[in-house]
C-alpha positions in Angstrom: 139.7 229.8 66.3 136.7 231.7 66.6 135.9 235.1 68.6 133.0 235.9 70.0 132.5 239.5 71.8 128.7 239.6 73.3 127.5 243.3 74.1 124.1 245.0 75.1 123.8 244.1 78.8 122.7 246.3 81.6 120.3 247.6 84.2 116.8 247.3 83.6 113.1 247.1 85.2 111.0 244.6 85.2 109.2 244.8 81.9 111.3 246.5 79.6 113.2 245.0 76.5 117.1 244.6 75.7 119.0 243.0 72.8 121.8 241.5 73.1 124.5 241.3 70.4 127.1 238.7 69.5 129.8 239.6 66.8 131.6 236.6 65.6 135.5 236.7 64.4 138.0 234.7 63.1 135.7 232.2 61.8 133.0 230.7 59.4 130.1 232.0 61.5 127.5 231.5 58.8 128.7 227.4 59.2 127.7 227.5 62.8 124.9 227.0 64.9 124.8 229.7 67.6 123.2 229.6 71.0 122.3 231.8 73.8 123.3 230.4 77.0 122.6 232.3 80.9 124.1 231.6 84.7 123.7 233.0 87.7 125.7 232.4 90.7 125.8 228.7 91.6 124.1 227.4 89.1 125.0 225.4 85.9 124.6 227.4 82.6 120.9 227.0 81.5 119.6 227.3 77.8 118.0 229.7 76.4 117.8 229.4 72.7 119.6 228.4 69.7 119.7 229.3 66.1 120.7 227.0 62.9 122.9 228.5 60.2 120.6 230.0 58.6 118.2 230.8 60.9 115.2 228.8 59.9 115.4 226.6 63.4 115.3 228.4 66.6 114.2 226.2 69.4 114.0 228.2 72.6 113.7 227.6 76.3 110.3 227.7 77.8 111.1 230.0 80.6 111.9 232.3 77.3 109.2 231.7 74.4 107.1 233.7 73.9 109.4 236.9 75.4 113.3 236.1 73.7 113.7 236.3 70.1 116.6 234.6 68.9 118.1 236.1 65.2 121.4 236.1 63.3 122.8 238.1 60.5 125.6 236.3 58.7 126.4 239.3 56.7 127.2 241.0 59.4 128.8 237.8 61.7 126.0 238.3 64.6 123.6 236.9 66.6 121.4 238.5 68.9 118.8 237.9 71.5 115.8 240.3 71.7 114.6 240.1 74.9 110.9 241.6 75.7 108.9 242.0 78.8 111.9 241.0 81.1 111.8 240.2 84.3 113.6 239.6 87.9 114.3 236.1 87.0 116.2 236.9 84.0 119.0 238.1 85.5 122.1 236.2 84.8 125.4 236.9 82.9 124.2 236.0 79.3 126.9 233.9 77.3 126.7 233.1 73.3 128.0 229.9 72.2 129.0 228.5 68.9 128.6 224.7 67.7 131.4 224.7 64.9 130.8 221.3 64.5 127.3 221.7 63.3 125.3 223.9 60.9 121.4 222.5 61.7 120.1 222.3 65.2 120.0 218.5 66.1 120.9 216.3 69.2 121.5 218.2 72.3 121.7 221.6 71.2 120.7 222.2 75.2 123.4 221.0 76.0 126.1 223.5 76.8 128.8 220.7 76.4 127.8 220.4 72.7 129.2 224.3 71.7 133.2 224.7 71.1 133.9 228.3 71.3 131.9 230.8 74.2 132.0 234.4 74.6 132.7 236.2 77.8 129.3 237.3 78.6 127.4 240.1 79.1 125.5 241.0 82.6 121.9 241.6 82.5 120.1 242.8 85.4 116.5 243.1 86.0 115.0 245.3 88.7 111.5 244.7 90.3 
């Protein structure tokens, strides 16, 4: 069964940068493709980006592109999320997923019902 502990969370202003981390346990994570997932209050977990195993396919969420930087390091078993220029609208509890049953992004890798195993997220808040 895989583990995944997310990390890097916090208190920020509008316009500064965090990066979230992901360690992955008890597991093939380098098999895997990873995703970044967010929810607020009310609302359905949204996409934000995903990675491939190897990291050469990172589609990402338009609210995102150009800001979030999605990466991996399978020698180390984690996947982070470099997230630039943040703002208000950001804020969410930020969950990473993992999709044991694939290793290349296909399909609906949107789709939060496609990813097995979730992490038990990490708050991020941004201040105007």
């Amino acid at each position: 069964q895989v583990q995944l502990v997310e990390s890097g969370g916090g208190l920020v202003q509008a316009g500064d940068s965090l990066t979230l981390s992901c360690v992955c346990s008890k597991g093939n994570f380098n098999r895997y493709v990873m995703g970044w997932f967010r929810q607020t209050p009310g609302n359905e977990r949204e996409f934000v980006a995903a990675i491939s195993w190897g990291g050469s396919d990172t589609p990402t969420s338009d609210s995102v592109k150009g800001r979030f930087t999605i990466s991996r390091d399978n020698a180390r078993n984690t996947l982070l999320l470099q997230m630039n220029n943040l703002k208000p609208e950001d804020s969410a509890v930020y969950y990473c997923a993992a999709d044991t049953n694939r290793r290349y992004v296909s399909g609906a890798y949107y789709d939060p019902r496609e990813y097995t195993d979730w992490g038990q997220g990490t708050q991020v808040t941004v201040s105007s």
